[in-house]
C-alpha positions in Angstrom: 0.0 0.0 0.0 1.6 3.3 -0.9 1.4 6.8 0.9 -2.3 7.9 0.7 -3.2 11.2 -0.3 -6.1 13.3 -1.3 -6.5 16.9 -2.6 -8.8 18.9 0.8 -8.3 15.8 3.4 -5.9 15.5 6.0 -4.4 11.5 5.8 -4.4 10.0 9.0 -1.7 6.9 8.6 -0.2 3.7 10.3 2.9 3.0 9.9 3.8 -1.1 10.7 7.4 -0.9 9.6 9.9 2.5 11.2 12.2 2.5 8.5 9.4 2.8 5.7 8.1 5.9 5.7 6.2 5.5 2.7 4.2 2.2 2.8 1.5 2.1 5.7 -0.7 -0.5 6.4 -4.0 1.6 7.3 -4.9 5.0 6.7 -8.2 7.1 7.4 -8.4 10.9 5.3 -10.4 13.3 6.8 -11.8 16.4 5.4 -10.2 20.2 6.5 -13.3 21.1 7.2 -12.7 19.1 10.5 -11.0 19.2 13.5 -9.4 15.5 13.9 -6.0 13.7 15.8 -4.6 10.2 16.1 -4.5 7.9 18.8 -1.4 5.6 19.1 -2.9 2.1 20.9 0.8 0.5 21.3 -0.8 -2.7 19.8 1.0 -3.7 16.6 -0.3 -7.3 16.1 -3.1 -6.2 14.1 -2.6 -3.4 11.5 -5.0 -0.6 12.5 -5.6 3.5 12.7 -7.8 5.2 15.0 -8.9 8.7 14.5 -10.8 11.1 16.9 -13.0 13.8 15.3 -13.3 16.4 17.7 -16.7 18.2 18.0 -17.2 22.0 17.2 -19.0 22.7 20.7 -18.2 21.6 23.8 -21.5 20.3 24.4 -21.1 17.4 21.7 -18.9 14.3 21.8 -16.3 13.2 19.6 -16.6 10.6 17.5 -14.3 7.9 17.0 -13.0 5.9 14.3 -10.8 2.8 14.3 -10.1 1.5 10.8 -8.5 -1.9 10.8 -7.2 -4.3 8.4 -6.4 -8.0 8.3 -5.0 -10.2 5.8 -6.3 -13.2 4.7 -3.4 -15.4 5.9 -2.2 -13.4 9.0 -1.7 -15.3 12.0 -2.7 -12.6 14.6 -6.3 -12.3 14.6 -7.8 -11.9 18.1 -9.8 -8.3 18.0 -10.5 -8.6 21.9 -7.8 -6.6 23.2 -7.5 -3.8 20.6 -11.3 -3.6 20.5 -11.1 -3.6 24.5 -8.6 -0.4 24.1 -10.4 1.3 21.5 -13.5 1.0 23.5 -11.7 2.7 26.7 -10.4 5.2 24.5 -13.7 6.4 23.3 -15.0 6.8 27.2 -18.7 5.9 26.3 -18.4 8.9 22.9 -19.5 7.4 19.0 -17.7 4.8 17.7 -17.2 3.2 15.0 -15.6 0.3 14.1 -14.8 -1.0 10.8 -12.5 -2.7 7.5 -11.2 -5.5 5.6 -11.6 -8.2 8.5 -11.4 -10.9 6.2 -13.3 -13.2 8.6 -16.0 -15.6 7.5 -19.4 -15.9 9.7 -23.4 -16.4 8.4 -24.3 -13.4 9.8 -22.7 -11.4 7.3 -23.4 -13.3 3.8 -20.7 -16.4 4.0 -22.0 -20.2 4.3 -19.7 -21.3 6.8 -17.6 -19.5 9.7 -14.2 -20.0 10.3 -12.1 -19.4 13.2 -11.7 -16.1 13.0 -15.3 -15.0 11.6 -16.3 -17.0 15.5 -14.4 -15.0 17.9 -15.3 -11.5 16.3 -18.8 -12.8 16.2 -18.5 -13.4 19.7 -16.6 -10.3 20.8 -19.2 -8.2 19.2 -22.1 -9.5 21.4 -19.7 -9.5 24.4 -18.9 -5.3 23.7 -22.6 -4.7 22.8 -21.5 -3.9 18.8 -24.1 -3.3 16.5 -23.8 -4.2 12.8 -24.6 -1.9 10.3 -24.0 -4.2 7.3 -27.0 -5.1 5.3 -27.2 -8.5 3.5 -29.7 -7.2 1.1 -27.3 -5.0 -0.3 -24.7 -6.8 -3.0 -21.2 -8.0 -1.2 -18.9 -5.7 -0.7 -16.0 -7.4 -2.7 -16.4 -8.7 -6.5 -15.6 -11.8 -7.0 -13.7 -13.4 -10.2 -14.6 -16.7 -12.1 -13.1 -18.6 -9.3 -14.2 -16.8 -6.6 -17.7 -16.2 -5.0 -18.7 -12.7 -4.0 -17.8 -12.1 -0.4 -18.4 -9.3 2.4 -15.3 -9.1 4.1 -15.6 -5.6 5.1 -17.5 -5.3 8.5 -19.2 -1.9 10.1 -19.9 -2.0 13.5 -21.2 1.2 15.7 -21.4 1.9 19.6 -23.7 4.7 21.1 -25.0 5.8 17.7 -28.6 5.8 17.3 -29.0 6.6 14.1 -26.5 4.9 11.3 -27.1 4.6 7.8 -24.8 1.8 5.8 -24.9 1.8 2.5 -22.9 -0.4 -0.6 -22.4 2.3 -3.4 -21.8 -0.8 -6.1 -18.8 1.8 -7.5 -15.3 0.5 -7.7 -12.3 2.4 -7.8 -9.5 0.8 -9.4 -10.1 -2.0 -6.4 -11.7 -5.4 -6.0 -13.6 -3.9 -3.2 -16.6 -1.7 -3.2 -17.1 2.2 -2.1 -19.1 1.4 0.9 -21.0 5.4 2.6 -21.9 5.4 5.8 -23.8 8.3 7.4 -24.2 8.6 11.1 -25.8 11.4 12.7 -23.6 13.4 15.3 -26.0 15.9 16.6 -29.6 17.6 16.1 -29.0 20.0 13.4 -31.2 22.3 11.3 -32.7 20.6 8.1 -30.5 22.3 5.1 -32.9 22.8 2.2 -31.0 21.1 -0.9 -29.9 22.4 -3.8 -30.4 22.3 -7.3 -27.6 20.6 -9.3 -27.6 21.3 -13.2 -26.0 18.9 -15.5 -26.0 19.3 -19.3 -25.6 16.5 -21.8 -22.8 18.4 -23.7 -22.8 15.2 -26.2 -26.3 15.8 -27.1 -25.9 19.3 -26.8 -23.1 19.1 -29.6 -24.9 17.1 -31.6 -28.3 19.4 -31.9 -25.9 22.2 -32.6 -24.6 20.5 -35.5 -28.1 19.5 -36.4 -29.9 23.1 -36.1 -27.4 25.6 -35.3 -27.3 28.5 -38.9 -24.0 27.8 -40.6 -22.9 31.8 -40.8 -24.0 34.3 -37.4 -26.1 36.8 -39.0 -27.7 38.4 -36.0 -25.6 37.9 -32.7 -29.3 38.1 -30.9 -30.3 35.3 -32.6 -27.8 33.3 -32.0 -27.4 33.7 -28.8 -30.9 33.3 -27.8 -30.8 29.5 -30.0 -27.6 28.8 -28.0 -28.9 29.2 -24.7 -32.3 27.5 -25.4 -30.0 24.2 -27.0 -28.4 24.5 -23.2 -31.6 24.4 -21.8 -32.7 21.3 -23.9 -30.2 19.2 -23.0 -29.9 20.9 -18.9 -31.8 18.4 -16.5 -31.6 19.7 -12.6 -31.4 17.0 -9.7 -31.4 17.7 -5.7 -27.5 18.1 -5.0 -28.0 15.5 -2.4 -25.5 13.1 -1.1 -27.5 10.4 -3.4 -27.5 12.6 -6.8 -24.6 14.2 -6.8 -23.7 17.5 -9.0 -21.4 15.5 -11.3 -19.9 15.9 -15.1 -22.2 14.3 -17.7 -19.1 12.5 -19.3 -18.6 11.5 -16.1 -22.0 9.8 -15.6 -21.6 8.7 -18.9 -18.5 7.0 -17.9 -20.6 5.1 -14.9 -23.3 4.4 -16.7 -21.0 2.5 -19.1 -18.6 0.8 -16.4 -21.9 -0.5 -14.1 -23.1 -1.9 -17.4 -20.7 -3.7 -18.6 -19.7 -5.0 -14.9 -23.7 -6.4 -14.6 -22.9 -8.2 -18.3 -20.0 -9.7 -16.8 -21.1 -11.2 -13.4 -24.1 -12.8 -15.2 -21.0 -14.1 -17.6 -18.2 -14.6 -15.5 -18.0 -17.8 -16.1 -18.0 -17.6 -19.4 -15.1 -18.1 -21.2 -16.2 -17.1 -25.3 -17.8 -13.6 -22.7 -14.5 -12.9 -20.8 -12.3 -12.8 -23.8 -15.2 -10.4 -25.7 -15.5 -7.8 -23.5 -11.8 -7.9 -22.3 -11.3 -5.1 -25.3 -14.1 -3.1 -24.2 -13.1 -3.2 -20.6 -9.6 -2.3 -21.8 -10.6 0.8 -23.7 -13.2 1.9 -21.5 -9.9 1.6 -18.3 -7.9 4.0 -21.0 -10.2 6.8 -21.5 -10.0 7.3 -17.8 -6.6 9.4 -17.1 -4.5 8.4 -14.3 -1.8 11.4 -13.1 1.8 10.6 -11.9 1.0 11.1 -8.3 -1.6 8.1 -8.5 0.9 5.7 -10.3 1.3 3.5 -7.5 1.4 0.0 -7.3 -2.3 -1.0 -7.8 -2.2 1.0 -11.0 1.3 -0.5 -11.8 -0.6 -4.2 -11.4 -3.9 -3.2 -13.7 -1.5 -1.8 -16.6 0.5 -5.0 -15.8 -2.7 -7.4 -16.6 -3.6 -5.7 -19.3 -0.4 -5.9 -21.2 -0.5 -9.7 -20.7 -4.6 -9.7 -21.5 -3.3 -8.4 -24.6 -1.2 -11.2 -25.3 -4.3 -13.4 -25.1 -5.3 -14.8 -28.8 -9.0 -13.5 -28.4 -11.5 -16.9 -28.4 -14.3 -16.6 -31.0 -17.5 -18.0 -29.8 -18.7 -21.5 -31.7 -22.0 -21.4 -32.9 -24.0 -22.8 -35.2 -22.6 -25.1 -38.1 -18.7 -24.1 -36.7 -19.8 -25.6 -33.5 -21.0 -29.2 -35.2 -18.1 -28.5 -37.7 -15.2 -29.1 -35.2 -17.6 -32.1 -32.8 -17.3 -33.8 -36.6 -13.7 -33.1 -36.7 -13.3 -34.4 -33.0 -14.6 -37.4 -33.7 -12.8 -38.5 -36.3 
């Protein structure tokens, strides 16, 4: 995992090796906007950051936040005592609890529970922990044609009343979903929202090609069919933590990735399907631009499979008379 950084948040990081300044194991970013500091446990068995965001008045609590990760294979993984500190630490204020647990248990989408998926089962009843995750919701990691889709990352909560845990189904350049959770820190004023205008400049180009006069003859004119083409193609949406005010190319750009991701887990395990779309996936992964600062090594490993998916003779798909054409061939 390299340094993490974000333009506007401050990056809140755990370090598991001293002389490696620049790979931490956990890190939380928090916006400006907020007042926030780090709390050193002295537990380095299991990879973890907690974060205290202080309140603006006095008369609120602090909410805390301990972000944990644990791989697959590690041998350390008891939660009881770091929970038990973390829990101390937060002296009764909000806290939440939750990452990549990699821990198998019923109770959050696996068939079976293993060892691990037990004991934080049973530490999480024995600390009153609620669980925010919703198994109606998809899994919150994809899956390959191998591998099922799972729910390794957990959310848990402690003297919150009112949490709100949702799967976004939106990947970032990860395996793992972009999982928003919303808790309510104090009574506040309801803020009316507001209106988010997004124009379609595709179709907006296109009716412009379509109707706009080849020579400006009266600068009135035109400018009057210009701005109604922008109306045309302007839709306006709540700017609301659920519609966002974002680019249309962007959208576009969704749209296109969440349909071709649906297409492929219905087809995953389809070989003739994987090698079709693998060009579509490709170009669609190009037209996204990646700058120098985000060149790390998860983008080093995607450029990395696609070279060698490009090395891949495509596979046609048999149908028809080619299909009975080679069975014929097979037999003899």
């Amino acid at each position: 995992m390299a340094s993490v950084s974000l333009p506007g948040y401050i990056a809140f990081q755990q370090f598991t090796d001293s002389h490696n300044q620049e790979a931490p194991s956990t890190g939380t970013l928090v916006h400006k906007s907020l007042t926030a500091k780090q709390h050193d446990l002295e537990f380095s068995d299991i990879p973890h950051t907690v974060v205290e965001i202080l309140p603006r008045k006095r008369s609120h609590q602090s909410v805390f936040i301990l972000n944990v990760y644990c791989a697959p294979r590690a041998r350390a993984d008891d939660f009881n005592l770091l929970f038990q500190k973390t829990t101390s630490l937060s002296r009764g204020a909000k806290l939440l609890i939750l990452g990549d647990f990699n821990a198998r248990h019923p109770d959050w989408g696996y068939l079976q529970a293993n060892k691990r998926g037990k004991k934080l089962w049973q530490l999480g009843q024995d600390l009153r922990l609620t669980l925010l995750n919703d198994l109606q919701q998809s899994p919150t990691r994809i899956g390959n044609s191998v591998c099922r889709d799972t729910s390794p990352d957990l959310t848990y909560c402690k003297n919150i009343a009112q949490a709100r845990w949702e799967n976004t189904c939106q990947l970032a350049g990860s395996d793992h979903y972009i999982i928003a959770i919303q808790v309510q820190t104090s009574a506040g004023k309801r803020v009316h929202n507001a209106l988010a205008q997004i124009t379609e400049w595709p179709k907006f180009r296109d009716i412009r090609e379509s109707e706009a006069p080849e020579r400006i003859t009266n600068l009135k004119e035109w400018t009057a069919s210009l701005n109604d083409h922008v109306r045309r193609t302007t839709r306006e949406s709540k700017a609301a933590e659920e519609t966002p005010a974002t680019d249309s190319r962007l959208l576009h750009m969704w749209d296109a990735h969440a349909s071709l991701l649906r297409r492929w887990q219905k087809q995953r395990y389809n070989k003739n399907c994987v090698a079709a779309y693998r060009p579509s996936l490709k170009k669609l992964s190009d037209t996204v631009p990646t700058s120098p600062a985000n060149n790390g090594p998860a983008v080093q490993r995607t450029q990395r499979t696609a070279r060698q998916q490009e090395d891949v003779a495509p596979v046609t798909p048999l149908t028809g008379s080619r299909r009975l054409e080679n069975s014929r061939t097979a037999q003899t």
